[in-house]
N, C-alpha and C positions, 0 to 999 in steps of 0.2 A: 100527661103524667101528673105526678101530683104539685101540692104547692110548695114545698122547699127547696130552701136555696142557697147557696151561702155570704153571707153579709158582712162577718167581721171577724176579723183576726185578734187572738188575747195572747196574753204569756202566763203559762201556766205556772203554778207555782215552785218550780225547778229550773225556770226563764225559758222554757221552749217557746216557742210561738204554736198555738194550737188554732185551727178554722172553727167558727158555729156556723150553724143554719139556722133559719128563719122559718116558719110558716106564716106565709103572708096572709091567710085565710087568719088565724086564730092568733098570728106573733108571738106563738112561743119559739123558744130560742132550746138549741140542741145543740152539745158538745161533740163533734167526733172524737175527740183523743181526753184520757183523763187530764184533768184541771188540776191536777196535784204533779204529778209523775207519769208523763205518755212514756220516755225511752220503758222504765220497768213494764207498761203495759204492753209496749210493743215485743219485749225479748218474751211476754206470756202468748201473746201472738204466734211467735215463730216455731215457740217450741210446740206445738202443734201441727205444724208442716211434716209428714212423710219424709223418713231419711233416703227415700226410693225414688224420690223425683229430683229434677233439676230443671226442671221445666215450669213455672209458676203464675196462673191466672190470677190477679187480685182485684175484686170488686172492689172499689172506693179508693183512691189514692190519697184525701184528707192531708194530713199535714206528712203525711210519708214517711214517721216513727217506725211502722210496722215494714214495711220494704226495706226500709237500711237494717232494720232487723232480721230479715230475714237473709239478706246479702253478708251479712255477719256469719250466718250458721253455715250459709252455704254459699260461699265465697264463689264458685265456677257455676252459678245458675242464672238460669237468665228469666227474666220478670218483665209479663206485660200486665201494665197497670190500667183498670176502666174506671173512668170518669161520665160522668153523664154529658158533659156536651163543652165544647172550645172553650165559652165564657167560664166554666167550674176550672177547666186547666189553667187558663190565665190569671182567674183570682187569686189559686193556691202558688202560682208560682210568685207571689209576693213572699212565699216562706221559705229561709235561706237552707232548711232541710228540703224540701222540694225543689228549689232550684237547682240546688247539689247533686240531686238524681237524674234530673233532667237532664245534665251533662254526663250520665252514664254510660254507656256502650252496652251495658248488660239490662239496662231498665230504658224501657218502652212505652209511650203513654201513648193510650186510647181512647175512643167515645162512641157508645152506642152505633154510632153510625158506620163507623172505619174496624168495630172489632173483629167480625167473620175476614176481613182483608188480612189486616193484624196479625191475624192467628194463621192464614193459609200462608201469608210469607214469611213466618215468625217463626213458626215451632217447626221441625225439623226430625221427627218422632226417629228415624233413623240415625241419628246425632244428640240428640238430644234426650231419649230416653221416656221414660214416665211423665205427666202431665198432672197437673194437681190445683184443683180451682179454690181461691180460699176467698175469703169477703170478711171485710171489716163489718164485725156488727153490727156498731150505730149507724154506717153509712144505708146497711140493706134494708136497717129498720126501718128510716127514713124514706129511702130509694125504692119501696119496696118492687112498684112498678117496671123501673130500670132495671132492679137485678133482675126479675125475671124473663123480660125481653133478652138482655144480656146472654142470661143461664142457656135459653133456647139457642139463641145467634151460635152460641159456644160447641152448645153441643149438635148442630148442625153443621159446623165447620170441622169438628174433632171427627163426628163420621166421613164425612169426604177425604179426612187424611189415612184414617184407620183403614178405608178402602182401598186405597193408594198404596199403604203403607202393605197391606197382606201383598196385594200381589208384585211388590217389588222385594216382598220378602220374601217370595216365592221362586220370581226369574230374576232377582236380580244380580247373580254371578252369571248366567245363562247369558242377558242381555251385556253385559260387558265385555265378555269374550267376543259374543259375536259379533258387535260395533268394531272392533279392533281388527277380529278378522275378518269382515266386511269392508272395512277402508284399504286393505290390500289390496283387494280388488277392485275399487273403485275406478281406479284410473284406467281399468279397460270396458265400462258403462258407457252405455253410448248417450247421447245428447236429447232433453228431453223434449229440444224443438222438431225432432223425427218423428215422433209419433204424433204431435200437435199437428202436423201437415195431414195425413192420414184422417184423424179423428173432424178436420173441416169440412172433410167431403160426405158428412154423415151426418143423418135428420134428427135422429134422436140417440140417446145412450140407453144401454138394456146392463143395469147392473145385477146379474144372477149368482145369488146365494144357492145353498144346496138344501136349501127346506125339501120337505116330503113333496109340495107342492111343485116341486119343479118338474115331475113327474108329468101331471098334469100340464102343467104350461108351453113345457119344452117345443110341444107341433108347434103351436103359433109361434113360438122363436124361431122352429125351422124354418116355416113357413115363408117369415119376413126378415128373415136374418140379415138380406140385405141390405135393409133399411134401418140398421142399426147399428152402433160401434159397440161392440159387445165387450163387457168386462166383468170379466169373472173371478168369484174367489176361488182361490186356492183349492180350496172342497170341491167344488162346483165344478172345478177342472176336465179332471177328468171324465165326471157326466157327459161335458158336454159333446170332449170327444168322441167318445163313444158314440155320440149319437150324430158324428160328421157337423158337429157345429163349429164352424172354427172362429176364436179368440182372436178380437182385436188388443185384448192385452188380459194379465193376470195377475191377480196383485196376493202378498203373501205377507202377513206380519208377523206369522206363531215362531216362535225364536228356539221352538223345540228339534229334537233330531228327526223324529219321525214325519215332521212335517215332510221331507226329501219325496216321500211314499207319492204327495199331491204329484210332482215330476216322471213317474214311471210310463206315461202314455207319452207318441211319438212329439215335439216339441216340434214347433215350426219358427221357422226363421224370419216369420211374416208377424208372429206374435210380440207383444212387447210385455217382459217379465219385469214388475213391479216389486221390487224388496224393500220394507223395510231394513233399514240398517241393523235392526235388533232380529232378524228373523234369523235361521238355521243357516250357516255360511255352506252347510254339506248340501241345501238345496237349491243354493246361490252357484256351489260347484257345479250342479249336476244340468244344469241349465247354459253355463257358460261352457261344457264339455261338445252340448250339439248347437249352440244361439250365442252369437255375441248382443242379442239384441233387448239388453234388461240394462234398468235403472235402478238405483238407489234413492229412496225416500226417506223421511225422519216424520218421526208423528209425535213427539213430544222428551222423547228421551233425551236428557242432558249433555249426556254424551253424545247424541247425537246433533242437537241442537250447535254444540260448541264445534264438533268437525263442520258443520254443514256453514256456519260464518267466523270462522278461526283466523282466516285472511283479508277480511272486509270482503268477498265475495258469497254470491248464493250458490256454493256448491251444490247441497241437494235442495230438490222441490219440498214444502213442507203440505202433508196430507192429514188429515184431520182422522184420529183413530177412534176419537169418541171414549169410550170404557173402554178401550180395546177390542174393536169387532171388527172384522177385515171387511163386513161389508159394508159400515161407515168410510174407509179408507176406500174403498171403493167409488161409494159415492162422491167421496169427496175428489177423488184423480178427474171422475167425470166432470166434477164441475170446473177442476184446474185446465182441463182443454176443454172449455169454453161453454160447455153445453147448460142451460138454462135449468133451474128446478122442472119445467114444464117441461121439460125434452129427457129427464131423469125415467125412465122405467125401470121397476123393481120385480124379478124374478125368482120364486123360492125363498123370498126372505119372511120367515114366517114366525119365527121366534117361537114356536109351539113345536111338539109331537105329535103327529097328524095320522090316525089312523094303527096304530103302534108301531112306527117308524119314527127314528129323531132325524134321519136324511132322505134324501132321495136313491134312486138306484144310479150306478154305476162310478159310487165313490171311492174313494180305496180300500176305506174300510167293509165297502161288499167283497172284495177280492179277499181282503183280510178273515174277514168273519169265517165267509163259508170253507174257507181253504182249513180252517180250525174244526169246523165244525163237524159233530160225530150224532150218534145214538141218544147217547146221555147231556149232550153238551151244543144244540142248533143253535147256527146263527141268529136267531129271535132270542136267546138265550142273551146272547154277547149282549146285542142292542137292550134288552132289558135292564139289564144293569146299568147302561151308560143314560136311560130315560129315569132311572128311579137310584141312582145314586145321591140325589138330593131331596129334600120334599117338594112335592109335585101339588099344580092348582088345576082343577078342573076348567074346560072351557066349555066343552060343550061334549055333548056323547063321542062326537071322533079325537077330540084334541084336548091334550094337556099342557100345562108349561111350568115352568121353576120362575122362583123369585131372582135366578141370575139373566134368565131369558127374557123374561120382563123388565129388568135393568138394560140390558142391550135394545131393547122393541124402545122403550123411552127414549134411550140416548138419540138411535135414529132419527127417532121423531122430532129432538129437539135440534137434530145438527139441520135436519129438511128444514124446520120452521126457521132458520137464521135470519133474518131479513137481509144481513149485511153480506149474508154471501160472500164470506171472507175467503174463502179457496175456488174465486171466482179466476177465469187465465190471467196471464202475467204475461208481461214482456219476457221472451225469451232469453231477451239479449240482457239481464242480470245476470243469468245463469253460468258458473265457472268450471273452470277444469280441477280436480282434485289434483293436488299433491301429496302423497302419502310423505316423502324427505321433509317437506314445510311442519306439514300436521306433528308431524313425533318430535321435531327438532322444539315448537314453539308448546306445544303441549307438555311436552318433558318438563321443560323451563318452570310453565308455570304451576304445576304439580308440587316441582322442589320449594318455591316461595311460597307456598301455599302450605307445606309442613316444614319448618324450618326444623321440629324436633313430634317428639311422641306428645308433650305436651303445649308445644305451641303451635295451634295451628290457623289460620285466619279464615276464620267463619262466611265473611264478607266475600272469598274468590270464587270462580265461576268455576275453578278447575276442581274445586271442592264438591262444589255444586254436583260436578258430574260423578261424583262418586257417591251418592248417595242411595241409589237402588243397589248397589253392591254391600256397602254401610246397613241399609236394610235386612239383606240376607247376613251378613257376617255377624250381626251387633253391634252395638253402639260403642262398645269401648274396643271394637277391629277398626278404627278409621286410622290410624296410623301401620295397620298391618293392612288395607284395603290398597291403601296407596302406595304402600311398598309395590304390591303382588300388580296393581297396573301399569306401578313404573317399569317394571323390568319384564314385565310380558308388552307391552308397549315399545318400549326399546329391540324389543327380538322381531315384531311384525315385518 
């Protein structure tokens, strides 16, 4: 980076204590904060800040004039400060304005190094609202290299949240409900070291998506089906039936109603049905109606996260969902009974539209489509629209893809490349029995301490935490109407 640094502390002339910097190359010396009057420069600072954020990035923490100025104008915001690296925080916390911050609750200090971490456990865009990066002048002028490593790290962390942030503003009333009315059921889920015994006596796993491609592949699955413990998505389902292949197990994470449709072919009581806690409970019912023989999983949702270890036990297994693609969760159950990346086989999983098809045959939606379909209105019709409702990338004369299918084809790729193989099996015997009476009684509890009022609410609880893809969907200022609505639908489970 470059050569400046900070070397000495002065009092400017209104007795503040103000930082310089040094360039050790050339020793000239650079003020951060006016030499006459920083508070007056800093309240010119603030009032520059958006009345629309409460969220506030600040390049350069310096003598910290501008941050208490800004905590002035907007008293309930919260502030992460970057500094370029521990020795810059250490020297400025010789200044009794910066140390004072430092013992803040609402201000946060940072360093190039720790700021994408910072940001991803920090902001809260669901809670928090708007987002606003600002930077002390002299510091960037100086810094210039920093802040722009900085600007990128920032805005690299801000898209991973903004992504986040859509699709639990999408399902995230969907996913609540269903977590709550999924743990009613729980306690009739059978134990997930039954299917672990099963899955030992098999060479390899055949984890089958419903790409066009399955089409093609599906003989050779016939073929050797035996020599595999087969796990299917949801989609993939009913293909497979149809074509007498039978599922050693089926996993389902889409938390919508019509996911139930995947369930309409005959269910076997040899299968082991895989739910996420966040999936459709109407297809959790219609599966517990002819099978008692399904599990419940958690793939990252807080809410589920918080039932699955609420009692110091491992209630549910946790499966790795990636962006949310069932047939990472897939993969990942294969690896949780035991089976090796090298014993992973991938079926239909194509992430393209292959030939003007986005699936294979004998999905639901084949059943769906044609049953619709007329004169003016063919099934090629329906699938059309669901290939080119986004903008589409050429791959080759047969196949196309979207920029969300190539998100999902990465994600894959990067949960396969793990080294660590974090959803490699586990001892069984972690594994506990749910209590839905425990769950509501200790959940309730700490719901209430966590909003003592509309305005006071504690940031820091886990039980907050889980209501944040609901907080998503409602808005940022529904978090005390969020947690009403899952107290007392919570209490009726």
């Amino acid at each position: 980076m470059n050569a400046y640094s900070y070397y000495k502390i002065e009092t400017a002339k209104d007795g503040n204590e103000i930082p310089f910097c040094r360039n050790t190359e050339t020793g000239a010396e650079i003020s951060l904060h006016s030499k006459y009057n920083p508070i007056r420069e800093a309240q010119g600072f603030a009032s520059t800040a958006s009345d629309s954020c409460s969220f506030f990035i600040v390049l350069g923490l310096a003598g910290g004039y501008h941050i208490s100025a800004l905590l002035e104008r907007f008293p309930e915001s919260k502030i992460l400060v970057l500094e370029k690296d521990e020795q810059s925080l250490t020297f400025l916390e010789q200044i009794p304005q910066v140390k004072e911050l430092s013992k803040n609750s609402q201000v946060q200090f940072s360093t190039l190094t720790d700021i994408s971490q910072k940001i991803l456990e920090s902001y809260k865009p669901a809670l928090h609202g708007n987002l606003s990066i600002l930077s002390l002048r002299q510091w960037e002028n100086i810094f210039t290299e920093e802040a722009k490593a900085a600007r990128e790290k920032i805005t690299q962390a801000i898209k991973l949240l903004a992504q986040d942030f859509s699709v639990q503003s999408h399902f995230g009333k969907i996913w609540q409900k269903n977590i709550l009315s999924n743990l009613s059921l729980a306690e009739k889920a059978c134990s997930f070291n039954q299917i672990q015994k099963i899955a030992e006596k098999k060479k390899k796993a055949a984890v089958i998506a419903a790409g066009p491609s399955l089409d093609e592949q599906i003989y050779r699955l016939k073929e050797n089906q035996n020599d595999y413990f087969i796990i299917a998505t949801d989609t993939a389902f009913s293909a497979l039936e149809k074509q007498k292949i039978k599922c050693d197990a089926v996993v389902s994470i889409d938390g919508q109603q019509v996911s139930h449709e995947h369930y309409m072919e005959n269910l076997s009581a040899d299968t082991l049905y895989a739910f996420d806690l966040c999936a459709a409970t109407s297809a959790v019912r219609k599966v517990l109606k002819k099978s008692a023989n399904f599990i419940f999983f958690e793939s990252g949702h807080p809410l589920a996260q918080y039932a699955s270890f609420f009692d110091g036990k491992h209630n549910f297994e946790h499966l790795n969902a990636g962006s949310g693609t069932v047939t990472i969760a897939a993969a990942s159950l294969a690896r949780k009974l035991g089976f090796s990346d090298d014993k992973i086989e991938f079926f239909g999983a194509d992430f393209a539209y292959i030939g003007g098809k986005p699936y294979c045959r004998g999905t639901y939606l084949e059943n769906q489509f044609y049953s619709k379909s007329n004169r003016f209105d063919g099934a090629e019709k329906l699938y059309t629209k669901i290939m080119f409702r986004t903008e589409t990338k050429k791959l080759s004369e047969n196949a196309i893809t979207t920029e969300i299918l190539e998100a999902y084809k990465d994600s894959l790729k990067d949960f396969m490349e793990n080294s660590k193989n974090p959803d490699e099996k586990q001892n069984s015997s972690e594994e506990g029995k749910f209590s839905l009476k425990s769950f509501k009684s200790k959940y309730c509890n700490e719901l209430k301490q966590a909003f003592k009022n509309e305005r006071e609410i504690d940031e820091k609880s886990y039980a907050l935490m889980t209501l944040l893809p609901l907080i998503a969907k409602m808005g940022k200022d529904k978090a005390f109407i969020a947690y009403l609505k899952t107290l007392s639908y919570t209490e009726r489970v």
